[in-house]
VEXDO-725327 format. One record per atom (N, C-alpha, C): x, y, z; residue number from 1; residue in three letters; atom name. Coordinates in Angstrom, 2 decimals. Each point is the difference from the previous one (the first is absolute). Layout:
REM VEXDO-725327
ATOM      px      py      pz   k   r  a
ATOM       X       Y       Z NUM ALA CA
...
This chain:
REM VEXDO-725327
ATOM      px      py      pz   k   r  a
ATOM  251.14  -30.02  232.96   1 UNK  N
ATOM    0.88    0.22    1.14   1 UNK CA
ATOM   -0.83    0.49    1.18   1 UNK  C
ATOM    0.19   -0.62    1.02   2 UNK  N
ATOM   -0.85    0.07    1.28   2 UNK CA
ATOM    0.68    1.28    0.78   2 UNK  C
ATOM   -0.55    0.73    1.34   3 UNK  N
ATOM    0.57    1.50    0.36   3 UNK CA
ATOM    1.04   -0.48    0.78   3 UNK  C
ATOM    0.54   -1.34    0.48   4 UNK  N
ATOM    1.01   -0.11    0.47   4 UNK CA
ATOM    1.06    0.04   -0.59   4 UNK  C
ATOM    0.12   -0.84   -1.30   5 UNK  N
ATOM    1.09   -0.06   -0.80   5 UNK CA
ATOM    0.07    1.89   -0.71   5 UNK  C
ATOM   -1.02    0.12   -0.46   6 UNK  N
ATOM    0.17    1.95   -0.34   6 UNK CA
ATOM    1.13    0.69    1.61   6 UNK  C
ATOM   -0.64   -0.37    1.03   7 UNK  N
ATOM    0.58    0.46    1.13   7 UNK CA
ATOM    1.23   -0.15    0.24   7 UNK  C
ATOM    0.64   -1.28   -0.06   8 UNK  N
ATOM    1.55   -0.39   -0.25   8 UNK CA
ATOM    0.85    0.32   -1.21   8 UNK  C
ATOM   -0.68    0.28   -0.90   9 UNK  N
ATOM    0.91    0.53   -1.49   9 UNK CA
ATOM   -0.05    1.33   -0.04   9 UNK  C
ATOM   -0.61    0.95    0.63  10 UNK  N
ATOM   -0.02    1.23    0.58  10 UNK CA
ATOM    1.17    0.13    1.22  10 UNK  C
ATOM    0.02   -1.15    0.71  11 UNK  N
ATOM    1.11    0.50    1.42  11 UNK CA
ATOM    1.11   -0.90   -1.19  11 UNK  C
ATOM    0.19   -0.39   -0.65  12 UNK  N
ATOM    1.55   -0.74   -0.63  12 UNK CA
ATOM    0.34    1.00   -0.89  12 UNK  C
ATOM   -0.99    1.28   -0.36  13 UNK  N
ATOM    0.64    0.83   -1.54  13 UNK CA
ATOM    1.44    0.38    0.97  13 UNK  C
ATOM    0.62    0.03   -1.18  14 UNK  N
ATOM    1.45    0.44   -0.21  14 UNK CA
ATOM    0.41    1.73   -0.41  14 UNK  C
ATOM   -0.02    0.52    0.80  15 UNK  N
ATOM    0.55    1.53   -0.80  15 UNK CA
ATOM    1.43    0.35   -0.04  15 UNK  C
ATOM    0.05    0.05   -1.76  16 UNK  N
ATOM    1.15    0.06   -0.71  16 UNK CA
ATOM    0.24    1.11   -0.41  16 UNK  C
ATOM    0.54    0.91    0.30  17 UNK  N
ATOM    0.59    1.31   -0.25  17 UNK CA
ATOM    1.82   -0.13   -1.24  17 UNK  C
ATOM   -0.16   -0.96   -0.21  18 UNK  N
ATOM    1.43    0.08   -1.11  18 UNK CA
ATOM   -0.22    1.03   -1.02  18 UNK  C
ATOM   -0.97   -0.22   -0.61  19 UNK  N
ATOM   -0.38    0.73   -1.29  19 UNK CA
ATOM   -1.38    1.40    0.27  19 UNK  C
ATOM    0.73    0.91   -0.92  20 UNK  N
ATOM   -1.05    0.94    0.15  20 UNK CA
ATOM   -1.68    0.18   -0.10  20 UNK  C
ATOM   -0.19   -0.85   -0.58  21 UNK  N
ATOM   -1.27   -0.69   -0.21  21 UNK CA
ATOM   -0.69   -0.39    1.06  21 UNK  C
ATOM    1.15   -0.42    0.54  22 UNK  N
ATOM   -0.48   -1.44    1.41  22 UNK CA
ATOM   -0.38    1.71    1.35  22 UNK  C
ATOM    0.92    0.41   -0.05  23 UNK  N
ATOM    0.16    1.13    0.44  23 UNK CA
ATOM   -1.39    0.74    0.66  23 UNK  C
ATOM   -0.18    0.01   -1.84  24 UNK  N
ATOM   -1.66    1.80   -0.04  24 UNK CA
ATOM   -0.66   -1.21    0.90  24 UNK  C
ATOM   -0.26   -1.04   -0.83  25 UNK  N
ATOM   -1.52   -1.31    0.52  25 UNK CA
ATOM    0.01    0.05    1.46  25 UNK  C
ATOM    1.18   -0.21    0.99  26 UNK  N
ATOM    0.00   -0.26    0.92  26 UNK CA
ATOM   -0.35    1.33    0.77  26 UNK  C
ATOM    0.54    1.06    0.11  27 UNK  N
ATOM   -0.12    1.11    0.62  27 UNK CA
ATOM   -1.30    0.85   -0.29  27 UNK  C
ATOM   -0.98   -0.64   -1.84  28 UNK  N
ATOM   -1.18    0.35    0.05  28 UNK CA
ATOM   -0.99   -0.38    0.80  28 UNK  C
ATOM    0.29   -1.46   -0.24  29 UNK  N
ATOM   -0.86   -0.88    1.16  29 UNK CA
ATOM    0.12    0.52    1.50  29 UNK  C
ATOM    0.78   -0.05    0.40  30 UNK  N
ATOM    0.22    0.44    1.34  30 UNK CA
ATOM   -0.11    1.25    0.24  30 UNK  C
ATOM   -0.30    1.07   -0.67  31 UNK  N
ATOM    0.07    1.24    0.23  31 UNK CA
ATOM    1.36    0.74    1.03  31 UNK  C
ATOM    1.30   -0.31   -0.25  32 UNK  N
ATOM    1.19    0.01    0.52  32 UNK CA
ATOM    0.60    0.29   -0.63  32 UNK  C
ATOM    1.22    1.03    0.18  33 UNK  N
ATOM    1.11    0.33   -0.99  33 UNK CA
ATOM    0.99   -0.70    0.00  33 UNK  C
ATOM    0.91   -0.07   -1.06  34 UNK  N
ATOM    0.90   -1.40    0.22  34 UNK CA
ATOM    1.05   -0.04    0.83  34 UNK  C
ATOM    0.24    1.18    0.80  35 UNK  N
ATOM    0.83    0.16    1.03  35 UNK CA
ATOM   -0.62   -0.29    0.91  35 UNK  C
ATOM   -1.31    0.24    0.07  36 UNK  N
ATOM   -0.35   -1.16    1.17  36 UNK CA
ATOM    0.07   -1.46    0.01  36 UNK  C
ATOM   -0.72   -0.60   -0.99  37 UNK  N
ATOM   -0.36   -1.18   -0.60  37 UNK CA
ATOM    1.92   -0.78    0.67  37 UNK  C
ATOM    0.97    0.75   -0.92  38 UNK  N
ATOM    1.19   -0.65    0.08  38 UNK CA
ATOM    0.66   -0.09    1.74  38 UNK  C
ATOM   -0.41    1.22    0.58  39 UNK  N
ATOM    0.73   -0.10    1.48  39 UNK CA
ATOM   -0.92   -0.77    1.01  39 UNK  C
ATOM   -2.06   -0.57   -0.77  40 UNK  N
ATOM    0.18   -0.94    0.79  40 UNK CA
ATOM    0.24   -1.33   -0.18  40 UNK  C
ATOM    0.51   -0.25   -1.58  41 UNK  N
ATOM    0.78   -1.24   -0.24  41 UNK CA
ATOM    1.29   -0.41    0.68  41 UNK  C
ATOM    0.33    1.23    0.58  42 UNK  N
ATOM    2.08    0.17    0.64  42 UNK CA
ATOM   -0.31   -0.53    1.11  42 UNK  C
ATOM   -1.59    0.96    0.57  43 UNK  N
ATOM    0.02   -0.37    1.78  43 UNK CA
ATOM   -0.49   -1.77   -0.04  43 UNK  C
ATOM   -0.80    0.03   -0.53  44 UNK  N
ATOM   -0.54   -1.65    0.28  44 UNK CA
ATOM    0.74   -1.28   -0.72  44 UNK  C
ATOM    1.04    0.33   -0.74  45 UNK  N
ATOM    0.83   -0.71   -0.74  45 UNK CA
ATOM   -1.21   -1.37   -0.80  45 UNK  C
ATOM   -1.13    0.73   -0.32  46 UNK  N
ATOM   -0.96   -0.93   -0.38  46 UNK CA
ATOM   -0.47    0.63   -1.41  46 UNK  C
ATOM   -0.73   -0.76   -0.99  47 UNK  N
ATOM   -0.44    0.97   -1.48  47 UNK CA
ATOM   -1.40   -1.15    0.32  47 UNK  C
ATOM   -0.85   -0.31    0.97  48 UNK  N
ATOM   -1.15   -0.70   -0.42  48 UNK CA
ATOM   -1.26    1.49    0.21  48 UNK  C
ATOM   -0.76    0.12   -0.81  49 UNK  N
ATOM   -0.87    0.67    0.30  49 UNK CA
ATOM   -1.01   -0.06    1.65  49 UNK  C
ATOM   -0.08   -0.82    0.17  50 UNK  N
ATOM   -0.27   -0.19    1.90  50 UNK CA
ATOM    0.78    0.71    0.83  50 UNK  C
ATOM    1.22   -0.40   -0.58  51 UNK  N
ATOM    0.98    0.38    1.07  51 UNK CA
ATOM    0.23    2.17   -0.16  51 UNK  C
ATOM   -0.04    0.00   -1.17  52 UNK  N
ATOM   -0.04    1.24    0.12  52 UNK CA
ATOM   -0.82    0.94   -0.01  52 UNK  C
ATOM   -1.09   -0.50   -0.05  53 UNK  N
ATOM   -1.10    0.47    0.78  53 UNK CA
ATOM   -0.42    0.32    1.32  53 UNK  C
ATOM    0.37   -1.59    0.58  54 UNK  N
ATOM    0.54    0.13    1.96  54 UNK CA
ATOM    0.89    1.18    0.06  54 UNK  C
ATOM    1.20    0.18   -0.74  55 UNK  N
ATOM    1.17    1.22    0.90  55 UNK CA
ATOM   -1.17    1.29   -0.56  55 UNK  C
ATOM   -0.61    0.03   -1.00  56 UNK  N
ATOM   -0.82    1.24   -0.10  56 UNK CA
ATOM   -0.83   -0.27    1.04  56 UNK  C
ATOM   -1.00   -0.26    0.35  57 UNK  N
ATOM   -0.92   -0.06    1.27  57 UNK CA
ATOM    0.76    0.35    1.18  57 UNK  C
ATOM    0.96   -0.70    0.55  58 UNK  N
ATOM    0.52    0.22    0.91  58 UNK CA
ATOM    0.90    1.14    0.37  58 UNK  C
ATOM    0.38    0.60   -1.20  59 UNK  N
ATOM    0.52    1.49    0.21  59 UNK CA
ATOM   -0.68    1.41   -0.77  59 UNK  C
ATOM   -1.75   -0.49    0.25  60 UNK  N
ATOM   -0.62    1.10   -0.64  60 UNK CA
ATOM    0.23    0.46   -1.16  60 UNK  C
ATOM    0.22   -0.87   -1.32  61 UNK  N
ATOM    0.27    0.40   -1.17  61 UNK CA
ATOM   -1.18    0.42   -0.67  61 UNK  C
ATOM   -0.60    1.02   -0.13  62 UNK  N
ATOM   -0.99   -0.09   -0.72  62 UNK CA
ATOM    0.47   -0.84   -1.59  62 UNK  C
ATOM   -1.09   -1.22   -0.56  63 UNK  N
ATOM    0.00   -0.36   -1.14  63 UNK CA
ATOM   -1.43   -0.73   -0.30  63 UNK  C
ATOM   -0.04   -0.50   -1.25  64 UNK  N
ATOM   -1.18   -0.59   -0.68  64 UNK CA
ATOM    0.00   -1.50    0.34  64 UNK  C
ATOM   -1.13   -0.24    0.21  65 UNK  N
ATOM   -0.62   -1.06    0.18  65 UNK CA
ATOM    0.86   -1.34   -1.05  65 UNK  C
ATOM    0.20   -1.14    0.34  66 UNK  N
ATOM    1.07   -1.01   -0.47  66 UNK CA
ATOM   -0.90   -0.44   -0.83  66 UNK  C
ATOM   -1.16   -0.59   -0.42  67 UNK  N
ATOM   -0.86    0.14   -1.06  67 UNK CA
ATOM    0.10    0.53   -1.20  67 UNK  C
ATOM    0.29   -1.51   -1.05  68 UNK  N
ATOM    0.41    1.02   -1.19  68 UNK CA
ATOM   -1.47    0.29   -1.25  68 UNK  C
């Protein structure tokens, strides 16, 4: 796999918060509590990892690098 296609399957991950599992993974990775994680799924009405990364950047969220 070439760094473009790594680059696009990185901006397409999906964060799934249904299950508790899905939950810890996501908010470990990101270094975010899930009350954050979830209110910026509400504001951006989006679950792609890009996208919620942008509303973190753009409103000073401190979090971890999207790199898993």
């Amino acid at each position: 796999m070439n760094n473009t296609n790594l680059k696009m399957d990185e901006q397409s991950e999906i964060i799934d918060i249904s299950e508790e599992k899905e939950c810890r993974y996501w908010t470990s990775r990101l270094g975010v509590k899930i009350e954050v994680l979830k209110s910026a799924i509400r504001a951006t009405r989006c679950v792609t990892l890009k996208d919620i990364s942008v509303y973190f950047d753009q409103n000073n969220i401190k979090h971890l690098t999207t790199h898993s």
